[in-house]
N, CA and C atoms as an extended XYZ file, in Angstrom:
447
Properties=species:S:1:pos:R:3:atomname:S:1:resname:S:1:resid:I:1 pbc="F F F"
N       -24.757       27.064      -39.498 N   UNK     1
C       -24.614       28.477      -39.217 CA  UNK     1
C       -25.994       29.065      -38.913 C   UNK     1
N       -25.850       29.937      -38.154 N   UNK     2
C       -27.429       30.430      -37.993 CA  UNK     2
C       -26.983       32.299      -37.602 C   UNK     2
N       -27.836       33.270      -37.591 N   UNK     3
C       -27.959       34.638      -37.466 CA  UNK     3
C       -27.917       34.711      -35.975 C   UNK     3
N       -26.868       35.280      -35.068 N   UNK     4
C       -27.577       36.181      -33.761 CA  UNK     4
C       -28.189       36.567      -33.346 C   UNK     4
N       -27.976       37.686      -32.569 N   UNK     5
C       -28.894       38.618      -31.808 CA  UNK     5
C       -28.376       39.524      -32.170 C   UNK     5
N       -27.064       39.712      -32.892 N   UNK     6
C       -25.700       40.987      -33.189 CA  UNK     6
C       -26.494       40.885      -34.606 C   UNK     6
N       -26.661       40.118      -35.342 N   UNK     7
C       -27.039       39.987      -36.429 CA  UNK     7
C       -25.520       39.217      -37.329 C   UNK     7
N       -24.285       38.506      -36.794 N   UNK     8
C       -23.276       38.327      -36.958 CA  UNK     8
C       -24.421       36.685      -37.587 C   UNK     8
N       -23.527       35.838      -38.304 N   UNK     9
C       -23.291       34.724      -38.595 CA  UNK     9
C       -22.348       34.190      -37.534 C   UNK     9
N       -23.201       32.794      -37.170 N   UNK    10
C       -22.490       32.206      -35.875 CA  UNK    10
C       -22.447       30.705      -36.798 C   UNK    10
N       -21.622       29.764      -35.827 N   UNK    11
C       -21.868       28.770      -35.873 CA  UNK    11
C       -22.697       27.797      -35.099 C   UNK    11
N       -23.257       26.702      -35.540 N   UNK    12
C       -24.196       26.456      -34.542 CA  UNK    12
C       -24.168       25.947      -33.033 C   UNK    12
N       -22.389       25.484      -33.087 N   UNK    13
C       -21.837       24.999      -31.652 CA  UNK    13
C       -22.286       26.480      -30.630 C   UNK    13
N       -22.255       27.388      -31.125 N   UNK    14
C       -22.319       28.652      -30.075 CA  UNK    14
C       -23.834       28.920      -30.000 C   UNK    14
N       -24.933       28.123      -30.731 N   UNK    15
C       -26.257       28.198      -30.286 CA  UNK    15
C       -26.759       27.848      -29.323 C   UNK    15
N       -27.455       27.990      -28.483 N   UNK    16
C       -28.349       27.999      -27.398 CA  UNK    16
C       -28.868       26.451      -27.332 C   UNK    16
N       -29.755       26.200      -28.917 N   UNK    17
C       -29.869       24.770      -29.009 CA  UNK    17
C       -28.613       23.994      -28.560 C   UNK    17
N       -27.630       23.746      -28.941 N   UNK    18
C       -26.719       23.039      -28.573 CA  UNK    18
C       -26.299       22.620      -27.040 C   UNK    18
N       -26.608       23.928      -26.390 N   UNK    19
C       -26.585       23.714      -24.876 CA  UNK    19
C       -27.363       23.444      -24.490 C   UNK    19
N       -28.126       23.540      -24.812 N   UNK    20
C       -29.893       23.058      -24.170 CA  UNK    20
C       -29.364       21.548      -24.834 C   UNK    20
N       -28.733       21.124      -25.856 N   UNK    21
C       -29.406       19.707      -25.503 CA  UNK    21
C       -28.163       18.675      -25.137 C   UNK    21
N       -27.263       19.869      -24.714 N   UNK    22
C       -26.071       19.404      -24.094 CA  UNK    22
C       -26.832       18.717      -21.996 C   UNK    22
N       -27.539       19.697      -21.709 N   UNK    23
C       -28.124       19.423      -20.997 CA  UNK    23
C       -29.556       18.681      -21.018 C   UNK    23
N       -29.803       17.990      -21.756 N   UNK    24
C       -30.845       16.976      -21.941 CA  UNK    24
C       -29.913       15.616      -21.816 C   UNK    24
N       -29.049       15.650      -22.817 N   UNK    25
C       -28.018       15.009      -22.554 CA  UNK    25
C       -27.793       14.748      -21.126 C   UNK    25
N       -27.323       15.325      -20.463 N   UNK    26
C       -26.984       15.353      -19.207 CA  UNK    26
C       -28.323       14.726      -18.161 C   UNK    26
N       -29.220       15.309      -18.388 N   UNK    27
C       -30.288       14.794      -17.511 CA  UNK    27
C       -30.385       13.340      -17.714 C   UNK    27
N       -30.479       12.976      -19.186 N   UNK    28
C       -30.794       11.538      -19.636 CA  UNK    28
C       -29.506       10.733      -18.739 C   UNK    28
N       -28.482       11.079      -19.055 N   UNK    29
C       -27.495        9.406      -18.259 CA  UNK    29
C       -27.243       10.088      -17.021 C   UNK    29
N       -27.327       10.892      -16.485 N   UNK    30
C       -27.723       10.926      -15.034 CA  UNK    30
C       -29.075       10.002      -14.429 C   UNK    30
N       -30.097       10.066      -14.882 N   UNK    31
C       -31.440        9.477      -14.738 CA  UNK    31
C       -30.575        8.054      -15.055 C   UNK    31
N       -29.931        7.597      -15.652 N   UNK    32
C       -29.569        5.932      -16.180 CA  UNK    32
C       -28.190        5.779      -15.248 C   UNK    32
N       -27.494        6.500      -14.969 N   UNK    33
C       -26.510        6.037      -13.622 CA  UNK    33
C       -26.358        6.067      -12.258 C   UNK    33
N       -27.457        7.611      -12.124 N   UNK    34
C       -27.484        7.675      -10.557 CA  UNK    34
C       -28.521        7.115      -10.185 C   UNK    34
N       -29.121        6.361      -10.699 N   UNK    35
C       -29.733        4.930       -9.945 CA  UNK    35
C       -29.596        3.881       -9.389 C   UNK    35
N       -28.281        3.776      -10.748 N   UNK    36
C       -27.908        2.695      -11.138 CA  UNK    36
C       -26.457        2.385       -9.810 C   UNK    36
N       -26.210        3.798       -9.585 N   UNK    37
C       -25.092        3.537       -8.882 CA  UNK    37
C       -25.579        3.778       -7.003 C   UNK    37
N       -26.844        4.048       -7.253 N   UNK    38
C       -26.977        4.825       -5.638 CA  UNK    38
C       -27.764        3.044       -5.279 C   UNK    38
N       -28.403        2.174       -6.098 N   UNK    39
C       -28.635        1.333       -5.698 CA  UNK    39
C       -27.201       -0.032       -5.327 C   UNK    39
N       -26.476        0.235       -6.609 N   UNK    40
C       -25.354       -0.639       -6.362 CA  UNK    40
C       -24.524       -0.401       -5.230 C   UNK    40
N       -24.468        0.676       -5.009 N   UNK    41
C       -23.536        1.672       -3.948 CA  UNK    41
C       -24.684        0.857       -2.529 C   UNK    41
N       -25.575        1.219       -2.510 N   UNK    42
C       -26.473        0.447       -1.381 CA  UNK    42
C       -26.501       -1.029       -1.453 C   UNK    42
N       -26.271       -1.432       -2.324 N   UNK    43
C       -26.174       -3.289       -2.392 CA  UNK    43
C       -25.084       -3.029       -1.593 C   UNK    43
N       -24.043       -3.049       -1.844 N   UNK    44
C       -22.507       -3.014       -1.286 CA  UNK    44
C       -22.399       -2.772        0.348 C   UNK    44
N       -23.203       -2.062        0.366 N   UNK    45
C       -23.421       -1.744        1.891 CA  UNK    45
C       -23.792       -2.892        2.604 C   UNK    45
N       -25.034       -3.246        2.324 N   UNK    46
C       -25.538       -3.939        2.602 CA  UNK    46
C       -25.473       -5.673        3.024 C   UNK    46
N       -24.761       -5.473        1.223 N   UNK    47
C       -24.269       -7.111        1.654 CA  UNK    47
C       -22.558       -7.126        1.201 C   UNK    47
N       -21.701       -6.739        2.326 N   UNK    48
C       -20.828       -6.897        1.623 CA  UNK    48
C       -20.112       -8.293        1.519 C   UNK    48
N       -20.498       -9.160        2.692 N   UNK    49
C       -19.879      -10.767        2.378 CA  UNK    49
C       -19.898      -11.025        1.045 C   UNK    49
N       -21.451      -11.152        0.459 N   UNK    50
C       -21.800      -11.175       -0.261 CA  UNK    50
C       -21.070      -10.779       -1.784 C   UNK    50
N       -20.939       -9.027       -1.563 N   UNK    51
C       -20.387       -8.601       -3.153 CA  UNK    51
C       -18.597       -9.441       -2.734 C   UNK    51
N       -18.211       -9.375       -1.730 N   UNK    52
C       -16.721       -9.661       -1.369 CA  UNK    52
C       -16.313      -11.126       -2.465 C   UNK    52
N       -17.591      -12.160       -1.754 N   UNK    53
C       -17.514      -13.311       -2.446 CA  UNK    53
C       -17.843      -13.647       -3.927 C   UNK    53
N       -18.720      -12.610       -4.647 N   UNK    54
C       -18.947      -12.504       -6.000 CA  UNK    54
C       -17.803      -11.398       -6.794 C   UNK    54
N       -16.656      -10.629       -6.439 N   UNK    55
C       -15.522      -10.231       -6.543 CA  UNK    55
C       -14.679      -10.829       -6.726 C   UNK    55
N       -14.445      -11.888       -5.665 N   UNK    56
C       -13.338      -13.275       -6.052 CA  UNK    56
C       -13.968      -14.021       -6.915 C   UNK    56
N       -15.081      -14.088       -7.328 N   UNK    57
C       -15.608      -15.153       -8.330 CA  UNK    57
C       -15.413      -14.391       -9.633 C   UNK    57
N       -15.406      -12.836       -9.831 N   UNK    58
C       -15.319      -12.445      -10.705 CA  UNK    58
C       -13.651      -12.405      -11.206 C   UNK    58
N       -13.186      -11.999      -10.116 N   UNK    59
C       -11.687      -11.667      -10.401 CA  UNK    59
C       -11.119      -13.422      -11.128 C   UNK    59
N       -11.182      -14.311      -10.478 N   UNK    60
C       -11.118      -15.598      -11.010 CA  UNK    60
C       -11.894      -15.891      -12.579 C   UNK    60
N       -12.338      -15.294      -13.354 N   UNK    61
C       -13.124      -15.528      -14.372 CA  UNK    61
C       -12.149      -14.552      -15.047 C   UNK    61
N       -11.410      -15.267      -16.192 N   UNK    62
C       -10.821      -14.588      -16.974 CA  UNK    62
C       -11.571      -13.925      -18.325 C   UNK    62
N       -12.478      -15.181      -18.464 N   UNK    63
C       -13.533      -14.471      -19.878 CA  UNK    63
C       -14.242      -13.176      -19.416 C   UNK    63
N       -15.132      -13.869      -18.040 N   UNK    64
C       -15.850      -12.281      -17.831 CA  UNK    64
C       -15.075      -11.061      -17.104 C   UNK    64
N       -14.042      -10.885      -17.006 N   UNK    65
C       -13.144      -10.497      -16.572 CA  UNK    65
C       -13.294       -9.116      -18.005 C   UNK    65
N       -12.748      -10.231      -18.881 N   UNK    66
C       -12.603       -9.697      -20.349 CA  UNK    66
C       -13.884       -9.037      -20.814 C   UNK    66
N       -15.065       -9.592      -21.070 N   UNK    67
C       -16.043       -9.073      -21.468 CA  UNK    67
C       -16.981       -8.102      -20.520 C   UNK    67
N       -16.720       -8.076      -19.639 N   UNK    68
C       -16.823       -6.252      -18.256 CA  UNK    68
C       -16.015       -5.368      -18.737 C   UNK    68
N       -14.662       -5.717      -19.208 N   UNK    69
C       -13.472       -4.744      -19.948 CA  UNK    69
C       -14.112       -4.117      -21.038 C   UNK    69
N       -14.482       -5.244      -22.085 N   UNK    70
C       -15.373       -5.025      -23.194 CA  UNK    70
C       -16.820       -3.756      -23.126 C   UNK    70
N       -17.668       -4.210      -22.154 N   UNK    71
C       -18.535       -3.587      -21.789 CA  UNK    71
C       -18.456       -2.045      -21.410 C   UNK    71
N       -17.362       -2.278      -20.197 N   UNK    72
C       -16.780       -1.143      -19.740 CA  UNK    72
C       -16.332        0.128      -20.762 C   UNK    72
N       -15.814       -0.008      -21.515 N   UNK    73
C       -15.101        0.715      -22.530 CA  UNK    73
C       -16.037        1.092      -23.481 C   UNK    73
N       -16.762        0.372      -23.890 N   UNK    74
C       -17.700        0.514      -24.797 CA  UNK    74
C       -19.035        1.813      -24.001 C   UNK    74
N       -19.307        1.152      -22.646 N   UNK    75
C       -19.945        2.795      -22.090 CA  UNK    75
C       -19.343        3.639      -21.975 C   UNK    75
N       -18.030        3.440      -21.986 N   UNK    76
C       -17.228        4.678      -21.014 CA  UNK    76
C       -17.493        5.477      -22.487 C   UNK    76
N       -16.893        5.207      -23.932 N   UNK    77
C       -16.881        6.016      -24.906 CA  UNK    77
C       -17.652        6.123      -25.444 C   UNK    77
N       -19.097        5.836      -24.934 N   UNK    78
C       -20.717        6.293      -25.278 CA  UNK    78
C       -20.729        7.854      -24.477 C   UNK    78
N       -20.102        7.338      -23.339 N   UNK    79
C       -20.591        9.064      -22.531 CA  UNK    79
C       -19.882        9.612      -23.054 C   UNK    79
N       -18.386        9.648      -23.125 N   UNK    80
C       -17.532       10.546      -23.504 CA  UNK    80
C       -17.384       11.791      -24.962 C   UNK    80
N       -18.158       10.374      -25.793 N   UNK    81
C       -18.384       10.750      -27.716 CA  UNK    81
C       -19.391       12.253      -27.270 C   UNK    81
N       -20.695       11.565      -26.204 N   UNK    82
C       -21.532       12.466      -25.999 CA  UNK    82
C       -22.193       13.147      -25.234 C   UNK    82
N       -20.884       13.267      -24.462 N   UNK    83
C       -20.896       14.444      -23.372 CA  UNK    83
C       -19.707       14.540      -22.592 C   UNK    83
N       -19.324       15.566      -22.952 N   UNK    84
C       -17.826       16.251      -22.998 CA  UNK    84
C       -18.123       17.425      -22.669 C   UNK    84
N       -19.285       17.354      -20.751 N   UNK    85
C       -19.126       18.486      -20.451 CA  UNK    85
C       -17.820       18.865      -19.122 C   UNK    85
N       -17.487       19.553      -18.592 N   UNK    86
C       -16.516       19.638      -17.789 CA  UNK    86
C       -16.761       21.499      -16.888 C   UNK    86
N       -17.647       21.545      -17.104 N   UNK    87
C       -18.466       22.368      -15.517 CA  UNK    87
C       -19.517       21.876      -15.238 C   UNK    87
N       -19.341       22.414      -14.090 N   UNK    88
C       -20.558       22.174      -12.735 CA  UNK    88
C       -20.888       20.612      -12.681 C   UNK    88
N       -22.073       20.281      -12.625 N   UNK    89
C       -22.950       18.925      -11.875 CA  UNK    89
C       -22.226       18.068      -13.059 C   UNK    89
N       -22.668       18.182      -14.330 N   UNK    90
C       -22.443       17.345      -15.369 CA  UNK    90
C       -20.752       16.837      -15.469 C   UNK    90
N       -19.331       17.929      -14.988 N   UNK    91
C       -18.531       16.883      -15.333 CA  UNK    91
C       -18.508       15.734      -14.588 C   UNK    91
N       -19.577       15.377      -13.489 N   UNK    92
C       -19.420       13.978      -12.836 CA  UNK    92
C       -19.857       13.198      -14.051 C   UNK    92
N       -20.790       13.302      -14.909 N   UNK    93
C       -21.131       12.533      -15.902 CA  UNK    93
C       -19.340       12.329      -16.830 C   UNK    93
N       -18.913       13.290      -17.095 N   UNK    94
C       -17.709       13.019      -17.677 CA  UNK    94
C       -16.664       12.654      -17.084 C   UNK    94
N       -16.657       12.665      -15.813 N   UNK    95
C       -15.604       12.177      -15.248 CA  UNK    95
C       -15.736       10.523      -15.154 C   UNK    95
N       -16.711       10.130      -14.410 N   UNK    96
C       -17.117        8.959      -15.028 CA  UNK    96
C       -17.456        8.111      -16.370 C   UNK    96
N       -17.151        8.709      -17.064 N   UNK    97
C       -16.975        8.108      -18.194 CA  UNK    97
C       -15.569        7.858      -18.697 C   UNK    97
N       -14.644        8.882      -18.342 N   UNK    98
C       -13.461        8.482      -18.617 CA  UNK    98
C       -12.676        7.706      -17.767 C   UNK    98
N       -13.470        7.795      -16.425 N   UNK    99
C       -13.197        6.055      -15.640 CA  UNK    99
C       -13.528        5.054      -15.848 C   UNK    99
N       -14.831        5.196      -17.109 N   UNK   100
C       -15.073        3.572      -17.603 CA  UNK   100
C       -14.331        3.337      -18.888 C   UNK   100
N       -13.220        4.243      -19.824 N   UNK   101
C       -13.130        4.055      -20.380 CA  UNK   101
C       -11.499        3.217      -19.731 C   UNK   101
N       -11.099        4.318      -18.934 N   UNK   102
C        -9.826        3.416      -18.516 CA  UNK   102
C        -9.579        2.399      -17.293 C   UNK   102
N       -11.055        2.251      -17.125 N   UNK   103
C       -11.013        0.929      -16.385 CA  UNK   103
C       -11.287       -0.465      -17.492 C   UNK   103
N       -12.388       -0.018      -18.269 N   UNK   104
C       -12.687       -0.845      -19.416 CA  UNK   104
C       -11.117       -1.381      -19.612 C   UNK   104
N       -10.309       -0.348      -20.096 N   UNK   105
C        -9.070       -0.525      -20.892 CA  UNK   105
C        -7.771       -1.338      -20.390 C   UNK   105
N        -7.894       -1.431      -18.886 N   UNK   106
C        -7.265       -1.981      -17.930 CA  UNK   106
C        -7.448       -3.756      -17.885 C   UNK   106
N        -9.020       -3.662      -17.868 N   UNK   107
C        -9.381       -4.804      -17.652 CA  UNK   107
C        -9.041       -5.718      -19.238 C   UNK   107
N        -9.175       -5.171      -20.188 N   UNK   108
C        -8.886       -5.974      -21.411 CA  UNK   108
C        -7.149       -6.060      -21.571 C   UNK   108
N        -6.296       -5.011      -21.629 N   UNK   109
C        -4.889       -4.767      -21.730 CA  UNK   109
C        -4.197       -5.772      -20.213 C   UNK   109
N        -4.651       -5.316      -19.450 N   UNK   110
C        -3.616       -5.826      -18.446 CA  UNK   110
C        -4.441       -6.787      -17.196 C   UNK   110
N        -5.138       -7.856      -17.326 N   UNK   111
C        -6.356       -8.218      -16.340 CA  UNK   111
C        -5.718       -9.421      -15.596 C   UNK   111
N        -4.318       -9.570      -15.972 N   UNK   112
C        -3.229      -10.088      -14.193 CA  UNK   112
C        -3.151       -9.239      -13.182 C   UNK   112
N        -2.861       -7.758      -14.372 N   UNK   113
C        -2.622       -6.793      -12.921 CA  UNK   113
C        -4.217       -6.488      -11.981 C   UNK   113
N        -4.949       -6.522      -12.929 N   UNK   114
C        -6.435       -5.980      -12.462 CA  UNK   114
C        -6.676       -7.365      -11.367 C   UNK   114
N        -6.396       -7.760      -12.093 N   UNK   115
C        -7.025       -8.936      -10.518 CA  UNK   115
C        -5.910       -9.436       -8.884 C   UNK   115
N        -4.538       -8.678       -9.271 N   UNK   116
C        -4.114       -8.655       -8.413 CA  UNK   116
C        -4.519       -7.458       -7.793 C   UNK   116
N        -4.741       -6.194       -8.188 N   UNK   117
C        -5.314       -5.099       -7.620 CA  UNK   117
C        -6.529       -5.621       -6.899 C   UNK   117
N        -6.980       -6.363       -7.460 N   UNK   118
C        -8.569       -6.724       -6.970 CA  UNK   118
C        -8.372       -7.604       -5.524 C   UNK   118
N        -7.914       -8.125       -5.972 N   UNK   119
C        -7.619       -9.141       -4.884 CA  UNK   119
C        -6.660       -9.020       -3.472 C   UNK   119
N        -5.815       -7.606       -4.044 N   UNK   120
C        -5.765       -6.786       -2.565 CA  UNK   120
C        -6.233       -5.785       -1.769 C   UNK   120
N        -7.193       -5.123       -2.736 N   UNK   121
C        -8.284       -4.589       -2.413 CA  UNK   121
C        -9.266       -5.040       -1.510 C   UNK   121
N        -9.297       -6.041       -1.906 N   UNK   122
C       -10.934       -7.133       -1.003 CA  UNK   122
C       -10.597       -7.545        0.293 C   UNK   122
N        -9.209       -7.883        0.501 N   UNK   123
C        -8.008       -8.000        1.887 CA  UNK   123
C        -8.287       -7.105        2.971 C   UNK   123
N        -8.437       -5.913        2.410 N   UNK   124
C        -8.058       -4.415        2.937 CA  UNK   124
C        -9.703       -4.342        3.807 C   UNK   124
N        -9.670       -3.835        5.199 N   UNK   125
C       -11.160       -3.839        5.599 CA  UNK   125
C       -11.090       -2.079        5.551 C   UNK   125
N       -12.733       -1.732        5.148 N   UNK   126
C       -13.091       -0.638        4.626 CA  UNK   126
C       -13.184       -0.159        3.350 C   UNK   126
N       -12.848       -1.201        2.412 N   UNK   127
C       -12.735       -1.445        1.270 CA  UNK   127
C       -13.833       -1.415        0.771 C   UNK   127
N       -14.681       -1.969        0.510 N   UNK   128
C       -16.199       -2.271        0.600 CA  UNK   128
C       -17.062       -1.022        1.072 C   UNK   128
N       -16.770       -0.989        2.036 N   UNK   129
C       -18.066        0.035        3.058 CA  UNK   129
C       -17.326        1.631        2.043 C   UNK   129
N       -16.431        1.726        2.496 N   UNK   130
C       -15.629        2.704        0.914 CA  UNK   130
C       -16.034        2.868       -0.224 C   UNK   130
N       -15.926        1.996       -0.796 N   UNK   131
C       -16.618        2.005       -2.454 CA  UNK   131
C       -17.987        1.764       -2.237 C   UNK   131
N       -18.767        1.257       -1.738 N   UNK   132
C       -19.964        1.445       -1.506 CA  UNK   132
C       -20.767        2.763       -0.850 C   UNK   132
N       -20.152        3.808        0.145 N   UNK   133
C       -20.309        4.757        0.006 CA  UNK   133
C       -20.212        6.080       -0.764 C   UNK   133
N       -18.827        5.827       -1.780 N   UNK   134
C       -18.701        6.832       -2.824 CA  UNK   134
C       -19.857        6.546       -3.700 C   UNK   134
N       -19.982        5.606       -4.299 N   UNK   135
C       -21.121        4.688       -5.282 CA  UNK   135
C       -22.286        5.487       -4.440 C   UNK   135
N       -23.124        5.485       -3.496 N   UNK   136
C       -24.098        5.873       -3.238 CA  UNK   136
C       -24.224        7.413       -2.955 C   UNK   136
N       -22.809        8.250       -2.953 N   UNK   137
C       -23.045        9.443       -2.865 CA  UNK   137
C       -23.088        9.912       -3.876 C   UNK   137
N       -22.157        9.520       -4.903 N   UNK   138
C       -22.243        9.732       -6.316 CA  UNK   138
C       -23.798        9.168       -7.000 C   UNK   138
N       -24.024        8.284       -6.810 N   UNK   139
C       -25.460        7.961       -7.438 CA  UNK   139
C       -26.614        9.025       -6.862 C   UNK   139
N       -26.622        9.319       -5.694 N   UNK   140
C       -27.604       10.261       -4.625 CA  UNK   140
C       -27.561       11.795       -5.506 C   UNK   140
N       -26.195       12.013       -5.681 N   UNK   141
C       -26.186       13.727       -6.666 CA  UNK   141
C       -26.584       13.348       -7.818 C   UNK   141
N       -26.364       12.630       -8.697 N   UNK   142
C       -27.031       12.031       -9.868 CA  UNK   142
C       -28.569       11.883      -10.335 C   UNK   142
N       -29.286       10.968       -8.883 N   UNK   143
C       -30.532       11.373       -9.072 CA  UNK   143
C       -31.025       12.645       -8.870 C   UNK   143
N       -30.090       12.928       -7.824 N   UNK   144
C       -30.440       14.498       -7.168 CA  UNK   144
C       -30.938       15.890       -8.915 C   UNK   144
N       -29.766       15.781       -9.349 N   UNK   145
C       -29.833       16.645      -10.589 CA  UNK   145
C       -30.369       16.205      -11.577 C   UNK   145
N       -30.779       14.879      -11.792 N   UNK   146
C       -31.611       14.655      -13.199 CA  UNK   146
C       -32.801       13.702      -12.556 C   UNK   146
N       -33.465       13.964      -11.639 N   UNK   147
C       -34.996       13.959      -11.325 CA  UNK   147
C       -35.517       15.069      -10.368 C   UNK   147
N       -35.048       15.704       -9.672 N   UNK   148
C       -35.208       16.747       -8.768 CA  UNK   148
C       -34.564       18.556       -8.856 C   UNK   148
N       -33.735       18.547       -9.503 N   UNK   149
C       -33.172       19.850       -9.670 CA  UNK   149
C       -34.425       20.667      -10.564 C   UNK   149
């Protein structure tokens, strides 16, 4: 609890601190994904034979299949626990997180269906150049707001 500006007793969720480091928050895994994704998003481009043929190698790997699921889920409900914002720039941080949580969740629960998804996905041309452009536009606003804004 802390005193106002009314002179009321608040709680501290409605402090200033809290948003301020709701947005530190925010800067920090922006700086750790939109890198992460504006470079992967540019791999993809780049080489897509390449990611096409390490896709079927992945989709064929039932362990690592499993332990990306594992992984997956485990970031997705790192962002989510701690940062649960949902305006402006930052709900991309939350929106993406609750895509890693239910992709994570996909890949461990159901990873016949995930790899038949996968594997008609990779079929499909534009597939690639697709997800490799969202990946780099999404990574591009990412760095954009947590090194430049």
């Amino acid at each position: 609890m802390r005193r106002s500006d009314t002179g009321r007793t608040v709680p501290a969720f409605e402090s200033n601190q809290l948003r301020e480091g709701t947005m530190d928050t925010s800067l920090f895994i922006a700086r750790l994904i939109g890198p992460l994704l504006l470079v992967a998003g540019a791999a993809t481009l780049i080489n897509q034979e390449n990611m096409r043929r390490m896709a079927t190698d992945f989709l064929n790997s039932r362990p690592l299949v499993y332990v990306v699921g594992v992984l997956t889920l485990l970031a997705g409900l790192v962002i989510i626990n701690t940062h649960n914002v949902w305006e402006g720039w930052p709900a991309i941080i939350t929106i993406f997180g609750w895509l890693c949580v239910i992709g994570g969740a996909a890949r461990i629960l159901i990873p016949d269906k995930i790899r038949g998804l996968g594997e008609a996905m990779l079929q499909k041309s534009g597939v690639l150049t697709g997800s490799g452009v969202v990946q780099a536009l999404i990574g591009a606003v990412l760095v954009y707001f947590g090194y430049a804004a």
